[in-house]
DRENMI-56828 format. One record per residue: residue in three letters; x, y, z of N, C-alpha, C in turn. Coordinates in nm, 2 decimals. Each point is the difference from the previous one (the first is absolute). Layout:
BEGIN
fimar  n.c1  n.c2  n.c3  ca.c1  ca.c2  ca.c3  c.c1  c.c2  c.c3
ALA  X  Y  Z  X  Y  Z  X  Y  Z
...
//
This chain:
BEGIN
fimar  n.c1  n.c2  n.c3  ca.c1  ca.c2  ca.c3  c.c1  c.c2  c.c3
UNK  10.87  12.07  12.77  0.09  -0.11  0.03  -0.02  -0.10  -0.11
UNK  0.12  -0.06  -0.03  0.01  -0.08  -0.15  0.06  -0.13  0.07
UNK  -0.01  -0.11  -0.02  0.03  -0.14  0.02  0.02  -0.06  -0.15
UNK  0.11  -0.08  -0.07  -0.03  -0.11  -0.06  0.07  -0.11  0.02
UNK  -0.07  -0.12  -0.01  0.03  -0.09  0.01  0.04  -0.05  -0.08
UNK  0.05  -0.12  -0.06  -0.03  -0.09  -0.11  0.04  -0.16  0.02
UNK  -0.06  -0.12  0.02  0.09  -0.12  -0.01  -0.05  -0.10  -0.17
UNK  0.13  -0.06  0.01  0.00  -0.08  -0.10  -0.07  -0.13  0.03
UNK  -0.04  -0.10  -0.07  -0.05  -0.09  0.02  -0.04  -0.06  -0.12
UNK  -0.15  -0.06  0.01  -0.09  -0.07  -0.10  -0.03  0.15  -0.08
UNK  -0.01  0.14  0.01  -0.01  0.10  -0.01  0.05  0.13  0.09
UNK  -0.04  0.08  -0.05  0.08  0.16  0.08  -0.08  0.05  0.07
UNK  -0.05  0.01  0.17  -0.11  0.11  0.03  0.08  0.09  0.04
UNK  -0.07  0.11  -0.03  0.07  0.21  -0.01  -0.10  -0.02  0.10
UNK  0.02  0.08  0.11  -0.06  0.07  0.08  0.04  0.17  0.02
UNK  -0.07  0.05  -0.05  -0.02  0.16  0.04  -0.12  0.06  0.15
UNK  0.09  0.09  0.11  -0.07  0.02  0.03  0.00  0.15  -0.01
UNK  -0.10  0.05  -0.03  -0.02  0.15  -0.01  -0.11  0.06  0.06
UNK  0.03  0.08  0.14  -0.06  0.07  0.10  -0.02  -0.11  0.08
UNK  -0.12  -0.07  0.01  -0.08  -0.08  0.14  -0.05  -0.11  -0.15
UNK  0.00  0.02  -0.13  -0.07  -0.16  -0.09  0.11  -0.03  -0.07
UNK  0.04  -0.14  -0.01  0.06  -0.10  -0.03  -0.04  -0.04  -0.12
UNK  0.06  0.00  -0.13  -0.05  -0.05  -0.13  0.10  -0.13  -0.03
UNK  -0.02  -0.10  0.00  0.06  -0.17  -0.01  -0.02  -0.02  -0.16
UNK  0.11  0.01  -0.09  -0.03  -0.09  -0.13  0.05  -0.10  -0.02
UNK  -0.01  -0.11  -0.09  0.02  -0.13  -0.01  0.07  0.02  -0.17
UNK  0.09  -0.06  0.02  0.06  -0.03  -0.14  0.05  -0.12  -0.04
UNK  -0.10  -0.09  0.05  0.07  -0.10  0.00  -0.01  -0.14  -0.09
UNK  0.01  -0.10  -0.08  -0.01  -0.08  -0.13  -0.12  0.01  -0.04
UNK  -0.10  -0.02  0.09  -0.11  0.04  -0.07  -0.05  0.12  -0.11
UNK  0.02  0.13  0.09  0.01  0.11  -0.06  0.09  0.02  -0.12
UNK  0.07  -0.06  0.00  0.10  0.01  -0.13  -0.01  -0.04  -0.11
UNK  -0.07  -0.17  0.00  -0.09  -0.05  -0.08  -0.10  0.01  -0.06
UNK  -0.12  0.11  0.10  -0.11  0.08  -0.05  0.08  0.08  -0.07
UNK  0.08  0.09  0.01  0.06  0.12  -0.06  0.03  -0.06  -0.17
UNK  0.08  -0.11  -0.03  0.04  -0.06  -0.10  -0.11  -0.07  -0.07
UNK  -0.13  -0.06  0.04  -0.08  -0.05  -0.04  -0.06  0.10  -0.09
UNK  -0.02  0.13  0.01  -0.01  0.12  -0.07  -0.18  0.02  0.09
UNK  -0.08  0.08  -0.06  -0.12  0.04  0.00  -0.11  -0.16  0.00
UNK  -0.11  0.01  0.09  -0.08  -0.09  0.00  -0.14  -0.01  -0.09
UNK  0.06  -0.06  -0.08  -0.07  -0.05  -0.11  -0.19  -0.03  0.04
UNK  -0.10  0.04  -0.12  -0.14  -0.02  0.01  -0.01  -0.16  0.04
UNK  0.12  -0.05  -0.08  -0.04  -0.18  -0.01  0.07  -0.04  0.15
UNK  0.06  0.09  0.04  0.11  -0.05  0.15  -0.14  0.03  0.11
UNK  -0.07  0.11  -0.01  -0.11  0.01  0.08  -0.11  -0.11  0.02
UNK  -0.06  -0.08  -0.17  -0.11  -0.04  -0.01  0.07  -0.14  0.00
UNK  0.11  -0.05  0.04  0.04  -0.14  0.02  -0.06  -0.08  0.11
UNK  -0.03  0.07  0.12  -0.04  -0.10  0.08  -0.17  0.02  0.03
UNK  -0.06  0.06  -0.14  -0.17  -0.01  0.03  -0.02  -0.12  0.01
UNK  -0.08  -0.06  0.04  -0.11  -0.13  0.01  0.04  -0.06  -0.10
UNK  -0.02  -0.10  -0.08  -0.09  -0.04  -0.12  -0.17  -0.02  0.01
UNK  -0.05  0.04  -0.11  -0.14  0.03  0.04  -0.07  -0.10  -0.13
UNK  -0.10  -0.01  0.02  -0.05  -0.08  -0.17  -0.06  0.15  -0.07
UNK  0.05  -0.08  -0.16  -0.03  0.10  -0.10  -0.13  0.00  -0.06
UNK  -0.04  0.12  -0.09  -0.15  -0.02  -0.02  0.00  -0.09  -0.12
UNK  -0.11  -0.03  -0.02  0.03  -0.06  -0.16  -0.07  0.03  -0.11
UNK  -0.04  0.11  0.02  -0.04  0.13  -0.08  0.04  0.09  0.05
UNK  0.08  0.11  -0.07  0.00  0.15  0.03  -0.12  0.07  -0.03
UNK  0.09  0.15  0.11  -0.16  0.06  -0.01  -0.04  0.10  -0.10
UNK  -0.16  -0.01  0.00  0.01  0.02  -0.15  -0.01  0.23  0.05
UNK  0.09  0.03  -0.05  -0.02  0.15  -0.02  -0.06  0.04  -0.11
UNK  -0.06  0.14  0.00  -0.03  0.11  -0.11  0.09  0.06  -0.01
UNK  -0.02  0.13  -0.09  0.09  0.04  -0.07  -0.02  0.19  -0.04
UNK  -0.15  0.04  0.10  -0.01  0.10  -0.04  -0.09  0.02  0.12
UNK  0.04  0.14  0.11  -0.04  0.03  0.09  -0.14  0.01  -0.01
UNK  -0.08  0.02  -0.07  -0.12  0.05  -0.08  -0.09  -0.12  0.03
UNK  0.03  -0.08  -0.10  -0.03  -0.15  0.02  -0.03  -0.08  0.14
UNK  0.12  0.03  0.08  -0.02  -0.04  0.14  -0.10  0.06  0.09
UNK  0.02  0.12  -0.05  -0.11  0.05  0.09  -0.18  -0.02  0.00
UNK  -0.01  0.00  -0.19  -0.12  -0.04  0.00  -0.04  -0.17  0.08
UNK  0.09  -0.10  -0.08  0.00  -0.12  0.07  -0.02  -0.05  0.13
UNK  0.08  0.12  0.09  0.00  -0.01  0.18  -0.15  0.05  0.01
UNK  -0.08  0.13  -0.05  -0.13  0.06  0.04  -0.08  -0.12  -0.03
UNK  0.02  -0.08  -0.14  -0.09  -0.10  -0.07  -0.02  -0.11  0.17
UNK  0.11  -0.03  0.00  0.04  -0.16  0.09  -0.01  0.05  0.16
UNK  0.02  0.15  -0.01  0.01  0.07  0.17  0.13  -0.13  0.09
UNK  0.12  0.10  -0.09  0.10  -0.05  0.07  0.09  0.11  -0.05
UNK  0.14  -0.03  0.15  0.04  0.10  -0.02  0.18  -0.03  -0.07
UNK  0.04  0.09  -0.08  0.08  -0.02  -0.10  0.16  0.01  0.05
UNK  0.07  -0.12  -0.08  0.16  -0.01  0.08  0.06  0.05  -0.14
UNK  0.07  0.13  0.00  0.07  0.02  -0.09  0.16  -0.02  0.02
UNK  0.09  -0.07  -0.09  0.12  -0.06  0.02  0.08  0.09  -0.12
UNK  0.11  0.05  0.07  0.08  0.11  -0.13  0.14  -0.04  0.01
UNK  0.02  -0.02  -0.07  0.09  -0.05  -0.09  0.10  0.05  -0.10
UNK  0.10  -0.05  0.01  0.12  0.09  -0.15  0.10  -0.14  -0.04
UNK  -0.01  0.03  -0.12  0.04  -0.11  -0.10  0.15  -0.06  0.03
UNK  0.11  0.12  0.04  0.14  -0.04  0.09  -0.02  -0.01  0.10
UNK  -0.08  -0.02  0.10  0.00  0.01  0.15  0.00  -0.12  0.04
UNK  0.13  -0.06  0.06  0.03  -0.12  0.03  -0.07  -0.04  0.10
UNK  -0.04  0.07  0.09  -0.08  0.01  0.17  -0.10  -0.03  -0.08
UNK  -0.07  0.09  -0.09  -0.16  -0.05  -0.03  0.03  -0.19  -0.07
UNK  0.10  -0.06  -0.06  -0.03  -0.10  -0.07  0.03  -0.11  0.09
UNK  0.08  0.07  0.13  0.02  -0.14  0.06  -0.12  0.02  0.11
UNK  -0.08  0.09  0.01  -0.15  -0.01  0.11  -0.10  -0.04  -0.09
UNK  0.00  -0.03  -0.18  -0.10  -0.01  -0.02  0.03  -0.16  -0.01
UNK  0.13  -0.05  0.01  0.03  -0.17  -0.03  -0.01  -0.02  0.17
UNK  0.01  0.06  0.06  -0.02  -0.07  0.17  -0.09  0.01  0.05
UNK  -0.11  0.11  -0.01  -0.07  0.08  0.07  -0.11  -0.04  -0.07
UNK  -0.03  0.06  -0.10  -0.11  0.05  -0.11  -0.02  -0.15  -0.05
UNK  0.03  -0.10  0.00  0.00  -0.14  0.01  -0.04  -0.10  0.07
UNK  0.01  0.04  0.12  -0.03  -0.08  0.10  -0.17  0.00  0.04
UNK  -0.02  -0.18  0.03  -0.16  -0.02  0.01  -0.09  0.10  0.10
UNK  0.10  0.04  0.08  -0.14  0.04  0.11  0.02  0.17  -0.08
UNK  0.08  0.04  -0.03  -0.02  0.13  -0.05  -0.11  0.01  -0.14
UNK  0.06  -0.11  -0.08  -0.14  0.03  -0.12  -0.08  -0.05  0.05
UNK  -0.07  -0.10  0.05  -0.13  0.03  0.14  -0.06  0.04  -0.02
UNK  0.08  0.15  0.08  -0.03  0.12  0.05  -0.04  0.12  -0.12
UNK  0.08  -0.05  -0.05  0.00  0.10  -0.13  -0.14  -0.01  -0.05
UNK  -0.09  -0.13  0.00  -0.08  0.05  -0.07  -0.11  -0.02  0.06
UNK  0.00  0.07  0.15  -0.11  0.08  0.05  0.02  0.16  -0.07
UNK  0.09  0.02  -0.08  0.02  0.15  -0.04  0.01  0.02  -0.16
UNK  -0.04  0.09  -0.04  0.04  0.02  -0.14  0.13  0.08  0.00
UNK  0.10  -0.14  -0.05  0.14  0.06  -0.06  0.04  0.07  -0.10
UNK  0.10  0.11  0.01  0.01  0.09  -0.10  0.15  0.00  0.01
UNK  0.08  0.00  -0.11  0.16  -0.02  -0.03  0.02  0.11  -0.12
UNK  0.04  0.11  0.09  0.05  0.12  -0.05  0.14  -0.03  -0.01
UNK  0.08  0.10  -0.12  0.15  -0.02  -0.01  0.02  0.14  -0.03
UNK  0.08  -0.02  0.07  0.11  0.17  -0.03  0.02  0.07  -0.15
UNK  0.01  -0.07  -0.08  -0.01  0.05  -0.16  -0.08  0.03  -0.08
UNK  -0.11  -0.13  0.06  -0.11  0.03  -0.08  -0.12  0.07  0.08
UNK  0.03  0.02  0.06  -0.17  0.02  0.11  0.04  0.13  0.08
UNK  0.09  0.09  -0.04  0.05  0.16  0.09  -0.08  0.09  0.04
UNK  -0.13  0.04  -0.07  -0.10  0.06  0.04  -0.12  -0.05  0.10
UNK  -0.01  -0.14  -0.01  -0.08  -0.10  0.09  0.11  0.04  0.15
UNK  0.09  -0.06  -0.01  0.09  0.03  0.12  0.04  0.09  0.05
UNK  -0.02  0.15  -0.03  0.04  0.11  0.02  -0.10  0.04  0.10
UNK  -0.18  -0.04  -0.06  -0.08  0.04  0.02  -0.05  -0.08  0.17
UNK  0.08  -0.13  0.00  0.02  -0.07  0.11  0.10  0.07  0.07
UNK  0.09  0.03  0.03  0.13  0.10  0.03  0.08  -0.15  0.03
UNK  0.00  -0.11  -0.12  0.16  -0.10  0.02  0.10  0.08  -0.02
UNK  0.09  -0.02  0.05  0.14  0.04  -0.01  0.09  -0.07  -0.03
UNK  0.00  -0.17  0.11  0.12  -0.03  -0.06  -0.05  -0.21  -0.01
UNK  0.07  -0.05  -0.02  -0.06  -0.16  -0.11  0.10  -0.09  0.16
UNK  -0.03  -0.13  0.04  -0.18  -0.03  -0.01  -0.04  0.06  0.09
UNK  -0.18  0.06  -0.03  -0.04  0.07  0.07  -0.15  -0.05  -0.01
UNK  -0.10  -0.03  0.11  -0.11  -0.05  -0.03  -0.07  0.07  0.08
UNK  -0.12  0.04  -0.02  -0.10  0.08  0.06  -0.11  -0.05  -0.01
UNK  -0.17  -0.01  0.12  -0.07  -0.06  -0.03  -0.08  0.14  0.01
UNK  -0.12  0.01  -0.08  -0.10  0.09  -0.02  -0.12  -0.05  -0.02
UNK  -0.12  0.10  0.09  -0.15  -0.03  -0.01  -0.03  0.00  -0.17
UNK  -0.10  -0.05  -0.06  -0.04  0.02  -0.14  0.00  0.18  -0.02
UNK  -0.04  0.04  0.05  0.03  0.16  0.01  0.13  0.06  -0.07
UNK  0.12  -0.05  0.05  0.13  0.02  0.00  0.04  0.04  0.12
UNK  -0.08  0.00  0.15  0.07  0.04  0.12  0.11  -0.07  0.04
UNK  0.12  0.03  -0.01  0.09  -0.08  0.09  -0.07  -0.08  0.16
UNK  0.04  -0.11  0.01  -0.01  -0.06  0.12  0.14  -0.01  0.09
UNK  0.07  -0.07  -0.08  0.17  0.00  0.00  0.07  -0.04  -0.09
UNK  0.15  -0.05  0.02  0.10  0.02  -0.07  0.10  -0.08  0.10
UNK  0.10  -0.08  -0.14  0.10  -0.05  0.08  0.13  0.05  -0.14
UNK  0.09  -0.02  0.03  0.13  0.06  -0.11  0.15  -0.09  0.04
UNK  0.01  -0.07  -0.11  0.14  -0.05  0.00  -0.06  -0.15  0.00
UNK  0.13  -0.09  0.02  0.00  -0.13  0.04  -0.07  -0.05  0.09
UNK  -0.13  -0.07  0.02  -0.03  -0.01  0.12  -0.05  -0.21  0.00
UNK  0.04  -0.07  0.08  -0.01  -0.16  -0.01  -0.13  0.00  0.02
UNK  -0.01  -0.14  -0.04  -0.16  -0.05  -0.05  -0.08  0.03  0.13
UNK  0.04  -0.07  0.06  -0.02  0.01  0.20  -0.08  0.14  -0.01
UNK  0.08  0.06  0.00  -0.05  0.14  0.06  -0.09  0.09  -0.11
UNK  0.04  -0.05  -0.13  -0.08  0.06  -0.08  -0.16  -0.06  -0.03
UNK  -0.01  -0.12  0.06  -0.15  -0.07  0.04  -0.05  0.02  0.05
UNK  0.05  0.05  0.15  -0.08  0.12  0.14  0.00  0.12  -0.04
UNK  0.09  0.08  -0.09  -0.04  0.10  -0.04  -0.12  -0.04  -0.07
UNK  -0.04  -0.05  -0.14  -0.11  0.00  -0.06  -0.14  -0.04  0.06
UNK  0.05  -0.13  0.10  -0.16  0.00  0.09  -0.02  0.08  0.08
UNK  0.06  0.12  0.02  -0.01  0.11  0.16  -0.07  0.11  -0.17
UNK  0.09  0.00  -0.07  -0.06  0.13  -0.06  -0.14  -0.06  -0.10
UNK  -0.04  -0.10  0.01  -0.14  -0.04  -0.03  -0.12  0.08  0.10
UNK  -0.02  -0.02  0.13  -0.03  0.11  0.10  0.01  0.13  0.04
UNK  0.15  0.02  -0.03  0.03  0.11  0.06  -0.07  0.16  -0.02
UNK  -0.05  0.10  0.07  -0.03  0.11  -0.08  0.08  0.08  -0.14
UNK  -0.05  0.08  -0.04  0.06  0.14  -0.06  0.09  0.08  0.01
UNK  0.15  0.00  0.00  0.12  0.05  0.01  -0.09  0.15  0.04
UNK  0.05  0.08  0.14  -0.05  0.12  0.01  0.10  0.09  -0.07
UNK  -0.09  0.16  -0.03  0.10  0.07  -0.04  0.11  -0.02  -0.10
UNK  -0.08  -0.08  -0.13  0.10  -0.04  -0.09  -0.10  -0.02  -0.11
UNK  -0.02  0.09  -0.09  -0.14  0.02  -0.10  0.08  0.00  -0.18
UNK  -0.05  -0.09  -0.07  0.07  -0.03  -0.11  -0.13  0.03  -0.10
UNK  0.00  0.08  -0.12  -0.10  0.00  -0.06  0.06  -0.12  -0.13
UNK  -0.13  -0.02  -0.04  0.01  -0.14  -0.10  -0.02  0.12  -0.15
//
């Protein structure tokens, strides 16, 4: 059995009913205006974060996985490596919002930071299995993964990520040789 409806108004609701469920769409100014507004922008997402205070030093990264690792065994801490690519507009607008903000460099340096980039650093990152920019992973001085986060992520959340993965165990079942 087939039903439609349609009335005019502030918008159009279709009703279809097909068999015994009822599917209701809405087409109405709203939706039209989303539709015309085109795709939701990185900057349309991160408009209504917080304001947060900024650091007033950045944090200081290395530059060679090698390095990190001796330095984390020296200091017995465990290593935040940040990956990166030189056009990657997502990585430059998390490292001006994100990678900036006070409580994050903090945090950052309970850990030895490491800022790998897609161009120059392909074998370091391979051997991590990065795939795609921004992508941050924290690792025992060893190189055991602990975790990993990937993409855009706000200061907020990327703060509780870094103090949870200060604690957290050894990524199981996920073995990276250095």
């Amino acid at each position: 059995m087939h039903s439609f409806r349609s009335r005019i108004g502030l918008g159009i609701v279709v009703t279809v009913i097909v068999g015994m469920g009822v599917v209701q769409s809405t087409l109405g100014p709203a939706a039209r205006l989303e539709e015309a507004a085109g795709p939701v922008t990185l900057e349309d997402r991160v408009k209504d974060e917080p304001v947060r205070p900024r650091a007033s030093e950045p944090i200081r990264f290395l530059d060679s996985l090698a390095k990190a690792c001796s330095e984390a065994s020296a200091r017995k801490q465990r290593i935040l490596v940040f990956y990166t690519n030189i056009t990657c507009s997502t990585c430059r607008m998390f490292e001006a919002r994100t990678l900036n903000d006070a409580e994050v460099v903090d945090l950052s340096r309970k850990y030895v930071c490491l800022k790998l980039n897609i161009g120059r650093d392909g074998a370091a990152a391979e051997m991590l299995h990065l795939k795609a920019t921004p992508q941050s992973i924290v690792l025992l001085p060893d190189g055991s993964p602990v975790d990993e986060r990937g993409g855009y992520v706000p200061a907020t959340e990327y703060a509780s990520w870094l103090a949870a993965a200060l604690v957290n165990p050894p990524a199981e079942g996920r073995e990276w040789s250095r």
